[in-house]
C-alpha positions as CSV (number, residue, x, y, z in Angstrom):
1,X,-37.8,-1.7,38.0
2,X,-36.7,1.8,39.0
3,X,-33.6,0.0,40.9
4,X,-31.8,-1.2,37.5
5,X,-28.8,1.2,35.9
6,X,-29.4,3.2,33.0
7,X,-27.2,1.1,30.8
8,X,-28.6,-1.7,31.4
9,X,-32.1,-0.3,31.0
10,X,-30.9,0.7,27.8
11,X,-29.5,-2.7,26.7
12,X,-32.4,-4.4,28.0
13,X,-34.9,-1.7,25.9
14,X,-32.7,-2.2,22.7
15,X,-31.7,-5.8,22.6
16,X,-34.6,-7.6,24.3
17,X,-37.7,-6.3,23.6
18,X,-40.8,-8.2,24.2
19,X,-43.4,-6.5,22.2
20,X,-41.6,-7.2,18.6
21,X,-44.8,-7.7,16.7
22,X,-47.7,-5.3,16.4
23,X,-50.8,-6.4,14.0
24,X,-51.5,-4.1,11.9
25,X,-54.5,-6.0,10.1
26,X,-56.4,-8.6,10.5
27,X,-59.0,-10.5,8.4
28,X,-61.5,-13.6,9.4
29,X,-63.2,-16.0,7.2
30,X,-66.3,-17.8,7.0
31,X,-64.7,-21.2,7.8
32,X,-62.7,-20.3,10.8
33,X,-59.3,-19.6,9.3
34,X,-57.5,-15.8,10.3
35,X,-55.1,-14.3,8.6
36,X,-52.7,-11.5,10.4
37,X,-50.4,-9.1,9.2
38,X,-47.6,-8.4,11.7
39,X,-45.3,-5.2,11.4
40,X,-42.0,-5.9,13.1
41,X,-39.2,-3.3,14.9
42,X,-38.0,-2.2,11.8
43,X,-41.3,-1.0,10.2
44,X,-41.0,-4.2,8.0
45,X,-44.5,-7.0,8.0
46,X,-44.6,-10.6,7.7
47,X,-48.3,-12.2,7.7
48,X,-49.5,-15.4,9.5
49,X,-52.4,-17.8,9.6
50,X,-55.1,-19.7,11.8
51,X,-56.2,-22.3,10.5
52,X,-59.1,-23.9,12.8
53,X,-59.2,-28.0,12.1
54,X,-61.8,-29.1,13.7
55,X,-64.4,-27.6,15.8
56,X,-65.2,-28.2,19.4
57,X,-67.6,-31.0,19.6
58,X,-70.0,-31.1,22.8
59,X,-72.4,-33.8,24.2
60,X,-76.0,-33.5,24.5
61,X,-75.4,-31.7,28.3
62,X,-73.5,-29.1,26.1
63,X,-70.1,-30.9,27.6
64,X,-67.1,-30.4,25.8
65,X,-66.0,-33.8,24.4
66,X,-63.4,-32.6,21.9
67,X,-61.7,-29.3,21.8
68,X,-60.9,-27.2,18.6
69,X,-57.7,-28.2,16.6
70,X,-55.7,-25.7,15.7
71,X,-53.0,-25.3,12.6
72,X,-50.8,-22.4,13.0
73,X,-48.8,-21.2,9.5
74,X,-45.6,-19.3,10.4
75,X,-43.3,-16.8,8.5
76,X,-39.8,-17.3,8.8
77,X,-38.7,-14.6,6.6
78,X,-39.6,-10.8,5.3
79,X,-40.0,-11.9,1.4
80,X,-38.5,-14.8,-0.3
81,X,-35.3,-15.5,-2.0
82,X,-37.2,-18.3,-3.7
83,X,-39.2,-16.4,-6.6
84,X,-42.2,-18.7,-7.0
85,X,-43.6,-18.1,-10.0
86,X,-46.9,-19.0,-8.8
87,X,-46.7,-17.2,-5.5
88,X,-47.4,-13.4,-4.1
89,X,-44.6,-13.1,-1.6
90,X,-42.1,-13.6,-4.2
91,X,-43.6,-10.5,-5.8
92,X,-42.4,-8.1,-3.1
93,X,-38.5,-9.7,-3.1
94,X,-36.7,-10.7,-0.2
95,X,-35.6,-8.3,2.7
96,X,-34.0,-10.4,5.0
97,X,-34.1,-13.5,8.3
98,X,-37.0,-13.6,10.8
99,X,-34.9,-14.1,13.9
100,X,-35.8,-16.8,16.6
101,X,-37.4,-14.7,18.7
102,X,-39.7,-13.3,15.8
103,X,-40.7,-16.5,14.8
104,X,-41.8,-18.0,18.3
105,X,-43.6,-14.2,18.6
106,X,-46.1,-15.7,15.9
107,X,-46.8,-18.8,18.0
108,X,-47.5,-16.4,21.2
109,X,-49.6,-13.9,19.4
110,X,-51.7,-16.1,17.4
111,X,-52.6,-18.2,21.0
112,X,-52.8,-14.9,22.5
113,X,-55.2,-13.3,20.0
114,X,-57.5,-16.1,19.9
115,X,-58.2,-17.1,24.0
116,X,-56.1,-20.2,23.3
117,X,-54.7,-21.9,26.7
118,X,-50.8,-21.5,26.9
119,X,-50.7,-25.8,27.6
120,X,-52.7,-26.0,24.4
121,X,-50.7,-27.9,21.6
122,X,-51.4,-27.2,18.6
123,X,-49.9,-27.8,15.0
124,X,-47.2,-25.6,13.6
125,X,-46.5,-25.2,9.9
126,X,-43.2,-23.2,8.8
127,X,-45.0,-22.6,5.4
128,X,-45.8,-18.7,5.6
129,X,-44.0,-16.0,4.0
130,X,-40.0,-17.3,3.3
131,X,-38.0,-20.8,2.7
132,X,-37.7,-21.8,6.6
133,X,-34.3,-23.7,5.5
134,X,-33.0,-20.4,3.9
135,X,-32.9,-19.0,7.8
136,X,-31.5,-22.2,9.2
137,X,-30.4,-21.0,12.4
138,X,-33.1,-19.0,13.7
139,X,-35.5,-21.6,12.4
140,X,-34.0,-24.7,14.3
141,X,-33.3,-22.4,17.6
142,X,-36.9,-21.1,17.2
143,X,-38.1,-24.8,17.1
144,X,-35.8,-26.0,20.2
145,X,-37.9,-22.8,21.8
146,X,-41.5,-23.7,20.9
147,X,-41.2,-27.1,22.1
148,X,-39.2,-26.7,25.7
149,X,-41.4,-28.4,28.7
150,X,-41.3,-25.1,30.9
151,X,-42.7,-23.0,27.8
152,X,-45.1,-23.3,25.1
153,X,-44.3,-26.9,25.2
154,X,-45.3,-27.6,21.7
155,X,-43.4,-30.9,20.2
156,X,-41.4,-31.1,17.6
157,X,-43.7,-34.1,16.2
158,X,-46.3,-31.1,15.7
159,X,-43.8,-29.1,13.8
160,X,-43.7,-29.4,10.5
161,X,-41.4,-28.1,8.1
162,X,-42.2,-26.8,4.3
163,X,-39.8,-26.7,2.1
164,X,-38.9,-26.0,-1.5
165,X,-36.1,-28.4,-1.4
166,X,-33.1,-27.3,-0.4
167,X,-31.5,-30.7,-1.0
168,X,-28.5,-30.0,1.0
169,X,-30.6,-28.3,3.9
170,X,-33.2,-31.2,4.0
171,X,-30.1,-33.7,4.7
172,X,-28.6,-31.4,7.2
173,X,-31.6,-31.0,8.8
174,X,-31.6,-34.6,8.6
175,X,-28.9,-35.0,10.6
176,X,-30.2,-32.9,13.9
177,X,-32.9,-35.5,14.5
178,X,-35.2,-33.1,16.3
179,X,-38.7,-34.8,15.2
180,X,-39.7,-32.2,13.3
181,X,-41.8,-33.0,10.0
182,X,-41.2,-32.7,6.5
183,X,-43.5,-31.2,3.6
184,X,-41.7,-30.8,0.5
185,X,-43.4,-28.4,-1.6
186,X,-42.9,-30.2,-5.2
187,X,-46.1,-28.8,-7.8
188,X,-44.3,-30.9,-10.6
189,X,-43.0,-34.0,-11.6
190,X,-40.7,-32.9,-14.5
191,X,-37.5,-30.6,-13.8
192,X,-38.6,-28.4,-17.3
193,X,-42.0,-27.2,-15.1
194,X,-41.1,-27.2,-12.0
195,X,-38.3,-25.0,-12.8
196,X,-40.5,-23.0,-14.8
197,X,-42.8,-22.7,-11.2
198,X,-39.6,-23.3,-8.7
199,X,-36.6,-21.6,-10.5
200,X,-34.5,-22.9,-7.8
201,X,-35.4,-26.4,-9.3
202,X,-32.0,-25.3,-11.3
203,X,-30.0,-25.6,-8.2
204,X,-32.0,-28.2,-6.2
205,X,-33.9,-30.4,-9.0
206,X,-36.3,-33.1,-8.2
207,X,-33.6,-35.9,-8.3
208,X,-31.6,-34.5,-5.7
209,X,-34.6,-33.4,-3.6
210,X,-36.1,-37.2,-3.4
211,X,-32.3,-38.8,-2.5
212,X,-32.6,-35.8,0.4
213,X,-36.2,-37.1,1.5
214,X,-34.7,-40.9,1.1
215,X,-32.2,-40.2,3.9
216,X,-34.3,-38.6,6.7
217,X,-35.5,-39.7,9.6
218,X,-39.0,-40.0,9.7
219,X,-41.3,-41.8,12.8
220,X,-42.3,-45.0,11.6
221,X,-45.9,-43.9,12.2
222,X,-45.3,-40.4,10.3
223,X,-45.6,-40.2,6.5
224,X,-43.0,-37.2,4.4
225,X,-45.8,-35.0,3.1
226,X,-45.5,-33.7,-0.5
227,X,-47.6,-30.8,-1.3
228,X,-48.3,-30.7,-4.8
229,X,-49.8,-27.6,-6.4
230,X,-52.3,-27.8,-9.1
231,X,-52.7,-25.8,-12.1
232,X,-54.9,-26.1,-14.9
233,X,-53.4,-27.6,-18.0
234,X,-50.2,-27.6,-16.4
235,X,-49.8,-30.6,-14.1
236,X,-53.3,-31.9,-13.3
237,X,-53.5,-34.5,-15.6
238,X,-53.3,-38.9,-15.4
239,X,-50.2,-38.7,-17.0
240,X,-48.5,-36.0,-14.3
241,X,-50.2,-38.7,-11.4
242,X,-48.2,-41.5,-13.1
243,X,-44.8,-40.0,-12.9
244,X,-45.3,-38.7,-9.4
245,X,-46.4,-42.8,-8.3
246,X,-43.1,-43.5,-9.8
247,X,-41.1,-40.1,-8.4
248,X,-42.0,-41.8,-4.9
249,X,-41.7,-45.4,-5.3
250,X,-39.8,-46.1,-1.9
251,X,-41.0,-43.2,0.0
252,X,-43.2,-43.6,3.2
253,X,-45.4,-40.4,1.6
254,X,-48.7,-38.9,1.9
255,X,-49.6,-36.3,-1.1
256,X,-51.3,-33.7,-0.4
257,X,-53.1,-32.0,-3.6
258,X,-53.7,-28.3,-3.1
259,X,-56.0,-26.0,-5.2
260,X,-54.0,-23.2,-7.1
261,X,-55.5,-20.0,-5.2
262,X,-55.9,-17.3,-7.9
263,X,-55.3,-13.8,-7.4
264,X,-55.1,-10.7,-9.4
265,X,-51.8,-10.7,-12.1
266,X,-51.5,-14.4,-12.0
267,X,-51.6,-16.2,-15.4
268,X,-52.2,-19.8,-13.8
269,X,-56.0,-21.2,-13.1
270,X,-57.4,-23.1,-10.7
271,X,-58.1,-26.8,-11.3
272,X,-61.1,-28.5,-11.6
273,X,-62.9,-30.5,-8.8
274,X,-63.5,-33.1,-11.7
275,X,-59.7,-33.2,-12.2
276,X,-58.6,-32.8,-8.6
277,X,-60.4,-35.7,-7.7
278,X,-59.4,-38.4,-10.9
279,X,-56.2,-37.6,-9.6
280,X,-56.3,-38.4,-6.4
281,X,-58.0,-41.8,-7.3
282,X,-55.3,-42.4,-9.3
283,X,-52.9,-41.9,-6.8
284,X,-54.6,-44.0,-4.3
285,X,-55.5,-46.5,-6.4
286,X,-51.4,-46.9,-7.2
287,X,-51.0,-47.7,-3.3
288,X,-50.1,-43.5,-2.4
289,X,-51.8,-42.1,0.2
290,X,-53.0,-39.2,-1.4
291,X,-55.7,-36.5,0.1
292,X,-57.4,-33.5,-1.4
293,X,-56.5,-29.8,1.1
294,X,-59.8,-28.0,0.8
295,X,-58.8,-24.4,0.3
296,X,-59.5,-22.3,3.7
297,X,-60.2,-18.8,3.1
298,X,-61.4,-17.9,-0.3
299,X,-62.9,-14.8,0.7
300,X,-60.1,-13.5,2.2
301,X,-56.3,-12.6,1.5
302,X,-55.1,-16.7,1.6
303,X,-52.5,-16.9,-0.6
304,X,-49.4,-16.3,0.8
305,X,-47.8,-13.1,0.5
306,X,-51.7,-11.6,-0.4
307,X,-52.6,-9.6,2.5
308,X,-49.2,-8.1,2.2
309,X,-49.4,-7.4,-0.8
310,X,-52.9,-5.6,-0.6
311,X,-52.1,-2.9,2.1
312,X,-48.7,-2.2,0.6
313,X,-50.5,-1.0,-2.5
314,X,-52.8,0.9,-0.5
């Protein structure tokens, strides 16, 4: 638009651009699952993740009955303030807020990249690089964004929120009623480990973080997800299952028991299937729902804050 002022080419150039993310590498796995790394404006990366569901499932005329199912995992920071003992982002520090648009930008490339139809819902995990309630702001404007009718039109029912448990965050979140979901990201039933894995536990221990869950709004058909992360001779054991059937007596809550993914450095191992799955029976034989993830992308960069990680020391 030759017509516009100068200036106001100029403002528009500085302070709305539209390409803000540029991939910089990608890397595909066996199972489906792609993993980006994004380098923003400032020369600074955040990584995201496909996560492909389910498959597309055709009759015998080679119709399409079902389409794929898509699970999108979304960075709402550069770093983490956080400092998971057990995770790679925390590794590289924290550099500062994704803003709105950079977090919807993840949503639109990922669709983009990968053919899939603009009117396509899929799910949306804040669970990348970054504590999506440490960037309040930008993450509950980006969400507003993602789910307006006249753009990508995504719900907020298919939003989910992970979180480390920001107590006072989780209840003011609470309090917006936008529909969004909750996974609270608790790897530990005691406050002496899970500080040791969390050290924000200090601030935000287990106590206050279940009172938080206890208030919020959930769907009467939804379930607070509870991501628990386990470690070899750490907290995979019947006694660890126990306490947690106790920890969320009164909860509507599905667990969700994730294998540790190693990487290089890391002095925690991953658990055994034997293990994984004694657990879980124990667990649903206590009346809580209680799944096993199967890790996606083993022979790629997975972990969070991997990839990253990889081409920095390049």
């Amino acid at each position: 638009m030759k017509n516009l002022p100068k200036d106001l080419k100029e403002n528009l150039t500085k302070n709305f651009p539209i390409d803000i993310l540029k991939i910089i590498k990608v890397e595909q796995s066996t199972d489906g699952s792609i993993k980006y790394l994004f380098m923003l404006k400032d020369g600074t990366t955040v990584e995201s993740v496909l996560l492909l569901m389910k498959e597309k499932q055709k009759d015998e005329d080679g119709n399409i009955t079902k389409s794929e199912k898509y699970t999108f995992c979304i960075s709402s920071q550069v770093g983490c303030k956080v400092g998971c003992t057990f995770c790679l982002t925390a590794k590289g520090g924290f550099t500062r807020d994704l803003t709105a648009g950079e977090i919807v930008a993840q949503v639109m490339y990922l669709k983009k990249e990968n053919n899939i139809p603009e009117n396509k819902s899929v799910n949306i995990v804040y669970m990348g690089m970054g504590e999506p309630l440490d960037n309040y702001d930008n993450l509950i404007q980006g969400i507003k964004i993602i789910a307006q009718e006249d753009g990508l039109s995504i719900s907020t029912r298919r939003q989910t929120i992970s979180t480390s448990g920001i107590s006072s965050k989780i209840e003011k979140l609470g309090k917006e009623n936008l529909g969004v979901q909750l996974a609270i990201s608790l790897h530990a039933v005691d406050d002496e480990l899970r500080s040791e894995l969390i050290p924000m536990n200090k601030a935000y221990n287990i106590q206050s973080i279940i009172d938080a869950v206890k208030k919020f709004p959930i769907d009467v058909r939804k379930k607070v997800m509870f991501e628990y992360l386990v470690i070899k001779d750490k907290n995979d054991d019947i006694k660890s299952a126990d306490k947690l059937v106790k920890l969320l007596n009164g909860i509507n809550s599905k667990v969700n028991l994730i294998y540790f993914n190693p990487y290089e450095g890391t002095p925690y191992q991953r658990p055994s299937r034997n293990n994984m799955i004694k657990f879980q029976d124990y667990l649903n034989g206590k009346g809580v729902l209680c799944t096993i993830r199967e890790s996606k992308g083993l022979d790629i960069s997975a972990a969070c804050g991997q990839l990253k990680e990889k081409e920095s020391n390049k």
